[in-house]
Phi, psi and omega in degrees: 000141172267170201274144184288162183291295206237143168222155166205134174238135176239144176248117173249131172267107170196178168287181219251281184303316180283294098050278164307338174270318171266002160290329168272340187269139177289315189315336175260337178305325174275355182254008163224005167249041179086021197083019184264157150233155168261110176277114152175202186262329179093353197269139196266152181107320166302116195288170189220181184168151190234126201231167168289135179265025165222007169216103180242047163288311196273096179249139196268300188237147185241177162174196132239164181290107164284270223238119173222134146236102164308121353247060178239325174211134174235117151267138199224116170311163188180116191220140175312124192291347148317327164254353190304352176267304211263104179328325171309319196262359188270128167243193201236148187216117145279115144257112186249092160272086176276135141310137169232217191289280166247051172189152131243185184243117142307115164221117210241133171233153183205099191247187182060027172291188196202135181327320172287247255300323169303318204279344183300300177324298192303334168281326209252332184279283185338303177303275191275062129216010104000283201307313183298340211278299166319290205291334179265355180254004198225346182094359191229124172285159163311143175300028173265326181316323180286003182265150201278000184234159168256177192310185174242186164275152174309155173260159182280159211249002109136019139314129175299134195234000000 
């Protein structure tokens, strides 16, 4: 079996329900994802997309819903939509949700990548999922978030990795 590309684990002080409801309502998606939103019924076999929540002509990413058990896990396909026909270029996004004492741990894994998308990925989850993190424990996303472009990834520092 192979190894997943990306794992980032987060710890939140929230519920389970809440936590899961901003991974899906656009209205909270946007405020701590860049002005985005996630569109779709959440139901699996369903497509989903995450668009400018002030265009939503502009679309980043497509996909469809493999798995949704509310509020424990969603899996979602994820593809640039330019590239969404070529199997190659489509990856897999795991939301792993525990309820713990007063938090739950986030494990967001994302595999089946192809060299851009780790390095997009590797810059872009760690940010908004801060944001997310911030925004459910303080009522505020980072202010980085409000900005119309997201961050980049860091360049490789030309260690072999």
């Amino acid at each position: 079996m192979r190894k997943p590309d990306f794992i980032y684990v987060i710890y939140i002080q929230t519920s389970a329900d809440k936590l899961w409801n901003a991974l899906i309502d656009p209205e909270m998606t946007k405020d701590y994802w860049w002005r985005h939103r996630n569109r779709s019924d959440w139901k699996e076999g369903s497509t989903w997309s995450h668009e400018n929540y002030d265009d939503p002509a502009k679309v980043d990413i497509v996909g469809t819903v493999i798995e949704s058990k509310p509020p424990h896990r969603l899996v979602l396909t994820w593809a640039n939509p330019a590239k969404a026909s070529d199997p190659s270029k489509v990856s897999r996004v795991t939301f792993d949700i525990e309820a713990l004492n007063h938090e739950v741990r986030l494990t967001v894994t994302h595999d089946e990548t192809y060299p851009e998308m780790l390095k997009a990925i590797s810059g872009g989850w760690p940010a908004v999922l801060s944001s997310l993190k911030t925004m459910l424990e303080t009522g505020k996303a980072l202010p980085m978030a409000l900005d119309r472009q997201p961050i980049k990834a860091p360049e490789a520092t030309g260690a072999a990795s």
